[in-house]
C-alpha positions as CSV (number, residue, x, y, z in Angstrom):
1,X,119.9,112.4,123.8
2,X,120.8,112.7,119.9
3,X,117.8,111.7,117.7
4,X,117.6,111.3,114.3
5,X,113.8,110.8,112.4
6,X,113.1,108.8,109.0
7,X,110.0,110.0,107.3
8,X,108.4,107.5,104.9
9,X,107.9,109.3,101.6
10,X,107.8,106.5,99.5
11,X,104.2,105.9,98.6
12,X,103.1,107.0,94.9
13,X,99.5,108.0,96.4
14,X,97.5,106.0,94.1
15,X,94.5,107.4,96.5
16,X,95.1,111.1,95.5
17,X,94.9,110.7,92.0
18,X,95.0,112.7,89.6
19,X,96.7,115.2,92.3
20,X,99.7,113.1,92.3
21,X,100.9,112.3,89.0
22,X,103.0,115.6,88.7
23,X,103.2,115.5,92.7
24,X,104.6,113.3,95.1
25,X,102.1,112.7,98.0
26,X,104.1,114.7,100.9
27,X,104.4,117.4,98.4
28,X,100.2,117.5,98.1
29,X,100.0,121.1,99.8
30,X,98.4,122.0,103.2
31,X,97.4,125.9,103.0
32,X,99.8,126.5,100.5
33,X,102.6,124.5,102.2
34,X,103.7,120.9,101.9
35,X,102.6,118.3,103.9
36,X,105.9,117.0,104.5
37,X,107.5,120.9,105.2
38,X,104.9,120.6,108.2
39,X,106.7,117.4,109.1
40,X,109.6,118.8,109.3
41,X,109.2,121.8,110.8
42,X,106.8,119.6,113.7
43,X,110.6,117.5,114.3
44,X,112.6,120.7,114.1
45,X,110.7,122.2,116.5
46,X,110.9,119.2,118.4
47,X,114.7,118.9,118.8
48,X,115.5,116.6,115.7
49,X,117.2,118.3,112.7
50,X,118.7,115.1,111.2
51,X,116.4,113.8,109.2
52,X,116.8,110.7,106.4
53,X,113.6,110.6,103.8
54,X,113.3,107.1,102.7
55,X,111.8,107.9,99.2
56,X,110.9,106.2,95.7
57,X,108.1,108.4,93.5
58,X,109.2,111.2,91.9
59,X,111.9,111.8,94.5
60,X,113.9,114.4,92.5
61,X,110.8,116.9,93.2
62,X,111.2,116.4,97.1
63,X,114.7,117.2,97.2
64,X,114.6,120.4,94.5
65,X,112.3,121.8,97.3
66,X,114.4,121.2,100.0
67,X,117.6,120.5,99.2
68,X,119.7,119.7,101.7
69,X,117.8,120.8,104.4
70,X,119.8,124.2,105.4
71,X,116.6,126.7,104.3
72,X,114.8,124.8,107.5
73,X,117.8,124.7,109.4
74,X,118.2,120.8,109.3
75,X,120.2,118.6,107.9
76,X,118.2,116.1,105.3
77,X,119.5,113.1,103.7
78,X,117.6,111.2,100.6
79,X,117.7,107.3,100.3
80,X,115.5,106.4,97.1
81,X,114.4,102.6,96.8
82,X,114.7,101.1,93.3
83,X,111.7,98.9,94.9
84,X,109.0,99.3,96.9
85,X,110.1,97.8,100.8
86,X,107.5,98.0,102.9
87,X,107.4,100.0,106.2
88,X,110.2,98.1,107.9
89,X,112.2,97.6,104.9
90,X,112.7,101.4,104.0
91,X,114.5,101.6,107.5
92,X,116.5,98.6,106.8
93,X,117.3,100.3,103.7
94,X,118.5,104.0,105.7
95,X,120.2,101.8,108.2
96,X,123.8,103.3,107.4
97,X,122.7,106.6,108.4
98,X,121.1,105.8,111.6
99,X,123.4,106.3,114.4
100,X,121.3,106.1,117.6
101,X,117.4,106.2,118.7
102,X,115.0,107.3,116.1
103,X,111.7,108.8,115.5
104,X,109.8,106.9,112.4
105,X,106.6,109.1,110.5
106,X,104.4,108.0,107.6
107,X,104.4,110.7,105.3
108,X,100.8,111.0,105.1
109,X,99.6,111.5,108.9
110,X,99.0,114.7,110.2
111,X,98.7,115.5,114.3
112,X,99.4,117.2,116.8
113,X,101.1,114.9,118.8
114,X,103.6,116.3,121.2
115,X,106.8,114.6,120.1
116,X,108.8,115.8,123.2
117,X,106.8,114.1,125.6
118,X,106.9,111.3,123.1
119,X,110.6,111.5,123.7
120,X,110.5,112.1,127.8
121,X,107.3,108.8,128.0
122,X,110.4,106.2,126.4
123,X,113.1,107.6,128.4
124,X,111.4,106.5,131.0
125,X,110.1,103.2,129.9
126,X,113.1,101.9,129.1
127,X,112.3,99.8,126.5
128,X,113.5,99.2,122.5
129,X,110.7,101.4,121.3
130,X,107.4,103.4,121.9
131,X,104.5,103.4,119.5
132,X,102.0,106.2,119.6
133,X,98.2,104.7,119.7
134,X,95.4,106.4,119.5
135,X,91.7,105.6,120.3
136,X,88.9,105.2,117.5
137,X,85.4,104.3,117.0
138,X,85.7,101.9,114.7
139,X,89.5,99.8,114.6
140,X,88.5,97.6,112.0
141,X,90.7,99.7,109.4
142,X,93.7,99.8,111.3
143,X,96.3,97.7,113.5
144,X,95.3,97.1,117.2
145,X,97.8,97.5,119.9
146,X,97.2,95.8,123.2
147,X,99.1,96.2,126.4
148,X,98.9,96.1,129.6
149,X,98.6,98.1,132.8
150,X,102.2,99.4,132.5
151,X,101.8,100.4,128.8
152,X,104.2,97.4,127.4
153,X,102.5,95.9,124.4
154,X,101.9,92.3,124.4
155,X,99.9,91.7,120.8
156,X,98.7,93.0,117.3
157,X,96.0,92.4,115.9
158,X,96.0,94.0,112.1
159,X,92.3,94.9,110.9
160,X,90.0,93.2,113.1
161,X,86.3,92.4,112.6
162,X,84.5,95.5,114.7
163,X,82.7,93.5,116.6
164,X,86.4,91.1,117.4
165,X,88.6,94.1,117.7
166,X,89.9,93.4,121.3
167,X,91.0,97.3,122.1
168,X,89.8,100.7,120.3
169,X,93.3,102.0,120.4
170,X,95.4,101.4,117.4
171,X,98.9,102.4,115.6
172,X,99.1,105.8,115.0
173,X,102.0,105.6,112.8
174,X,105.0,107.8,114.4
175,X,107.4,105.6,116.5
176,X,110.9,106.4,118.5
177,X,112.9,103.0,118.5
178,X,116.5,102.3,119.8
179,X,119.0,101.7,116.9
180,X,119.1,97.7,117.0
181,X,115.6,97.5,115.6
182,X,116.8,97.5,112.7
183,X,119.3,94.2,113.3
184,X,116.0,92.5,113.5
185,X,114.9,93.4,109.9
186,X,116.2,91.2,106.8
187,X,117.9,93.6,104.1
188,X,116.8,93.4,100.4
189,X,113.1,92.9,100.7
190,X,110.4,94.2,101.4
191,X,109.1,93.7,105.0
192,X,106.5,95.3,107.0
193,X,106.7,96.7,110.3
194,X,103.5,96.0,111.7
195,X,102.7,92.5,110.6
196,X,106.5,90.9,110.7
197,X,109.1,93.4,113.3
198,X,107.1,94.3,115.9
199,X,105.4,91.3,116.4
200,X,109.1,89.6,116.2
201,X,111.1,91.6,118.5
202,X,108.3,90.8,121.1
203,X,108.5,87.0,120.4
204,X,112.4,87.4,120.6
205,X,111.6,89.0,124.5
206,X,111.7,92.8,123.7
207,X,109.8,95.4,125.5
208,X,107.3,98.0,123.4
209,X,105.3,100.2,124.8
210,X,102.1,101.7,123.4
211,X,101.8,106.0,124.3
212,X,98.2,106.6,124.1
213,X,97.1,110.0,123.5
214,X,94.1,111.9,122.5
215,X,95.5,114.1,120.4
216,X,94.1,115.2,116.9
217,X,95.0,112.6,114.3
218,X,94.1,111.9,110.5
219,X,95.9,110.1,107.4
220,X,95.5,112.7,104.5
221,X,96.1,110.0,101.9
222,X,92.4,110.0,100.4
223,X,90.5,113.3,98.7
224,X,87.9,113.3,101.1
225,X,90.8,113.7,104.4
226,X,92.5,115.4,102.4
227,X,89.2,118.1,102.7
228,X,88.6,117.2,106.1
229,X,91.9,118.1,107.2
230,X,92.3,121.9,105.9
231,X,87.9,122.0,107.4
232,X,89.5,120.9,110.7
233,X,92.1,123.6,110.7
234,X,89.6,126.5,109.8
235,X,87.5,124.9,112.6
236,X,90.3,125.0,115.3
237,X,90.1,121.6,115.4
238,X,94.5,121.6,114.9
239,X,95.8,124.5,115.8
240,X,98.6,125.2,112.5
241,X,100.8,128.1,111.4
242,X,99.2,129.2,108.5
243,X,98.6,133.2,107.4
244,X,98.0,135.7,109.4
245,X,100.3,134.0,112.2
246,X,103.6,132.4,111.8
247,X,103.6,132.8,107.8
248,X,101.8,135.8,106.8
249,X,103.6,135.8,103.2
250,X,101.8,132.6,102.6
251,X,98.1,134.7,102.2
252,X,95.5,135.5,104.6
253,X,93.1,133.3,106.9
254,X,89.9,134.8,107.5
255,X,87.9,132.6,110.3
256,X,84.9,133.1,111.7
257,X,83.7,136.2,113.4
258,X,86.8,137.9,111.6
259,X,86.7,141.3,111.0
260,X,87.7,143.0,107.8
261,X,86.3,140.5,105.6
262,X,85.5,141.5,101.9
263,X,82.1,141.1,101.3
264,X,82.4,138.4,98.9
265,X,84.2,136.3,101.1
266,X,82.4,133.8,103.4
267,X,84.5,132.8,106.6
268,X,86.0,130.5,107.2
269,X,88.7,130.9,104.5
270,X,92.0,130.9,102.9
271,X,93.2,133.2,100.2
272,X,97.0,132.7,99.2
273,X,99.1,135.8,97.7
274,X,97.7,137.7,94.5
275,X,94.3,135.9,94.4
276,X,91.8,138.0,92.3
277,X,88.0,137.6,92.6
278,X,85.7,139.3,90.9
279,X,83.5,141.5,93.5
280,X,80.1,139.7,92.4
281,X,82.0,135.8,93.2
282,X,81.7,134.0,96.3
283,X,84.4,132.3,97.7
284,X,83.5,130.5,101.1
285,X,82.6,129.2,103.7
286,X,85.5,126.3,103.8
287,X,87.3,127.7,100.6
288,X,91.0,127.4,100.5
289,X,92.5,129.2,97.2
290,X,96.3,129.1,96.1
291,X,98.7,131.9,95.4
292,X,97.3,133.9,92.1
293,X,93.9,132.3,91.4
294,X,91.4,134.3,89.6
295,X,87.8,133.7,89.9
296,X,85.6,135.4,87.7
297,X,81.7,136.9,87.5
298,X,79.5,135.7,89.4
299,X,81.6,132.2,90.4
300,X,81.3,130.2,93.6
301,X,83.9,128.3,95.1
302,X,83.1,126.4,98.8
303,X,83.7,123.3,100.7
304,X,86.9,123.1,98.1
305,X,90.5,123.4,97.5
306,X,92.0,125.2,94.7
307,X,96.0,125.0,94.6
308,X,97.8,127.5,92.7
309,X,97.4,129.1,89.5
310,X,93.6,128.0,88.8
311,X,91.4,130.5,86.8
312,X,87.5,129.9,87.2
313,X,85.4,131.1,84.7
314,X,82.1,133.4,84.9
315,X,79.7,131.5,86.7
316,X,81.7,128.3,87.4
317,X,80.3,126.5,90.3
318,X,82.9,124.7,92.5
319,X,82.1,122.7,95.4
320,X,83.5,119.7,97.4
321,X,86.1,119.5,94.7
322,X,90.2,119.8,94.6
323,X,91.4,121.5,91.7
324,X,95.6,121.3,91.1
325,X,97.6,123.7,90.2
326,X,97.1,125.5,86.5
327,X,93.7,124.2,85.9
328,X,91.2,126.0,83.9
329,X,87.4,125.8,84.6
330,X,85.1,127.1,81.7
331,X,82.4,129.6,82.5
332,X,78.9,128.1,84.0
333,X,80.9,124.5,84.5
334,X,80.3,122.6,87.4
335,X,82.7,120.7,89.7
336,X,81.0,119.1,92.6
337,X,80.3,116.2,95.0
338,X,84.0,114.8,95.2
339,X,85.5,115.8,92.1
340,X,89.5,116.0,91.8
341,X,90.9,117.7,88.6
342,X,94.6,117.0,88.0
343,X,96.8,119.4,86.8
344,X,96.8,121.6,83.8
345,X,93.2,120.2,83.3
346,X,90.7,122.1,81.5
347,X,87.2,121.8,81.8
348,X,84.9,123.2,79.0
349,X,82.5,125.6,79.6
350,X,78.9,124.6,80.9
351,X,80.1,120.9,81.5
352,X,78.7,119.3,84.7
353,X,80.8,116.9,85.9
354,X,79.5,113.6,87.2
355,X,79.8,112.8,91.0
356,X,83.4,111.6,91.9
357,X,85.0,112.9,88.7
358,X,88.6,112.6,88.5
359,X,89.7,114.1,85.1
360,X,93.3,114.7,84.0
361,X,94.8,116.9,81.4
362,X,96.3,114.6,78.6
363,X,93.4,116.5,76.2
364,X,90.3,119.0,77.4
365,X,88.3,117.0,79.7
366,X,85.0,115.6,77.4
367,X,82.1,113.7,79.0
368,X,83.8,110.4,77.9
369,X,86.9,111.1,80.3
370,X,84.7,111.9,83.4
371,X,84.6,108.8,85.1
372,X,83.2,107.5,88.8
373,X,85.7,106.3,90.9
């Protein structure tokens, strides 16, 4: 079976701000890679090397990473939307390049869904298209699927009260659906997929059916799952080729009970290429530092992540924080309890920042820019 995937890469990932003003959400790294490379290389690995990215925020940064796809040994093709479209209306929009079934993936959802037997569960099923559920504690934040003893889905219910949610398992977000889905969706507008298609093409007769798994799951579009997801990876929690395994030139992974750690450095932890800390810092436990950070006297950096090119002055204290690329923290500041600092930022020396700080770098941060969110 050919099959072709659409990755939704649309979003401007107002949730990740300040992070994304310079970068597109599936750019956001993930251990020194981006998100959406992990995608990619999840659907290459897979089978699918034809890939369409249905895109609209700073799109031109996506594809002067990738290009045209031949570095990953896939073929990628870029549709950008001069509007936002909705879920169902980006694939409407890619329809011309869609030649057969096709795998659909929000940009912003990482698992470890086994896409394979994704692929074997609809070949069997025989139906227009399979959505992958999963089960929750609370389904009040997402779309219920119900189905019934053979799988096929017979409702949605989007965002139900807790206590009126009438299943725990909801819409993961990764579907395979035959090519004349998209017949079904109205061109030049924006439509969504869970509240108007789906619920169509099974009003119209069509057979979905729900593949429930319990594999590891998390949308990485907020700062604090955006933590939670590289925590989960130094915990084991989603096994992931990062240093010291598939992509050593990326840095080295310390986790714990490693041996060979330097002294200063408090497993479990990431360190990319050319990182520098000073021998009296302490960089750990749950630290993940970017290629050539430098982290002076006496600094500690944990519970954080620190993209690329940060310096942290003498004493700095960082903690439950994301720091972008190029940022410069003053000696004896403080960045804690939720703070995100965008790019090029710079925070003055002895400021404390107030909890859930976001601060970006139009002028040095001063206390009237750090604001609660």
């Amino acid at each position: 079976m050919f099959l072709q995937a659409v990755i939704l890469v649309g979003g401007e990932g107002t949730r990740l701000r300040p992070l994304t003003y310079e970068t597109p959400k599936p750019m956001v790294p993930l251990f020194g890679v981006p998100f959406l490379e992990r995608t990619l290389v999840r659907l290459r690995d897979a089978g699918v090397s034809d890939v369409i990215l249905a895109s609209g925020y700073l799109p031109s940064a996506i594809a002067n990473h990738f290009g045209d796809g031949a570095r990953l040994g896939m073929t990628l093709t870029y549709v950008v939307e001069d509007h936002p479209l909705g879920t169902a209306g980006a694939l409407r929009n890619v329809a011309e390049h869609i030649r057969g079934t096709f795998f659909v993936l929000n940009g912003d959802v990482l698992t470890s869904l086994d896409l394979r037997r994704m692929i074997a569960f609809h070949e069997a099923s025989g139906g227009v298209g399979v959505l992958h559920s999963i089960r929750v504690e609370d389904p009040s934040a997402f779309g219920c699927i119900v189905r019934d003893a053979q799988n096929r889905i017979t409702s949605f219910v989007e965002k139900p009260p807790r206590d009126e949610a009438p299943t725990d398992e909801v819409n993961a977000g990764t579907y395979l659906l035959e090519r004349r889905v998209l017949d079904s969706i109205p061109a030049g507008r924006a439509v969504s997929i869970e509240r108007e298609t789906f619920p169509q093409l099974l009003g119209a007769g069509e057979r979905l059916y729900s593949y429930v798994t319990e594999d590891y799951w998390l949308d990485v579009g907020r700062p604090q799952q955006y933590l939670q997801a590289h925590n989960d990876v130094l915990d084991g929690k989603l096994l992931l080729a990062i240093s010291g395994d598939v992509l050593p030139e990326r840095g080295t992974y310390w986790y714990a009970g490693s041996s060979g750690v330097p002294p200063n450095v408090k497993p479990p932890a990431y360190l990319g290429r050319d990182v520098a800390i000073d021998a009296t810092a302490i960089v750990g436990p749950y630290a993940v530092l970017g290629d050539r950070c430098r982290v002076g006297a006496g600094a500690t950096i944990s519970d954080s992540i620190v993209w690329d090119d940060v310096e942290i002055g003498d004493g700095a204290q960082i903690s439950d924080a994301i720091l972008a690329s190029k940022v410069r923290v003053g000696s004896g500041a403080v960045v804690t309890s939720g703070a995100v600092v965008g790019h090029d930022a710079r925070i003055p020396a002895d400021m404390i920042l107030e909890p859930d700080a976001r601060i970006v770098a139009e002028v040095n941060a001063t206390p009237e820019q750090v604001s609660n969110v």
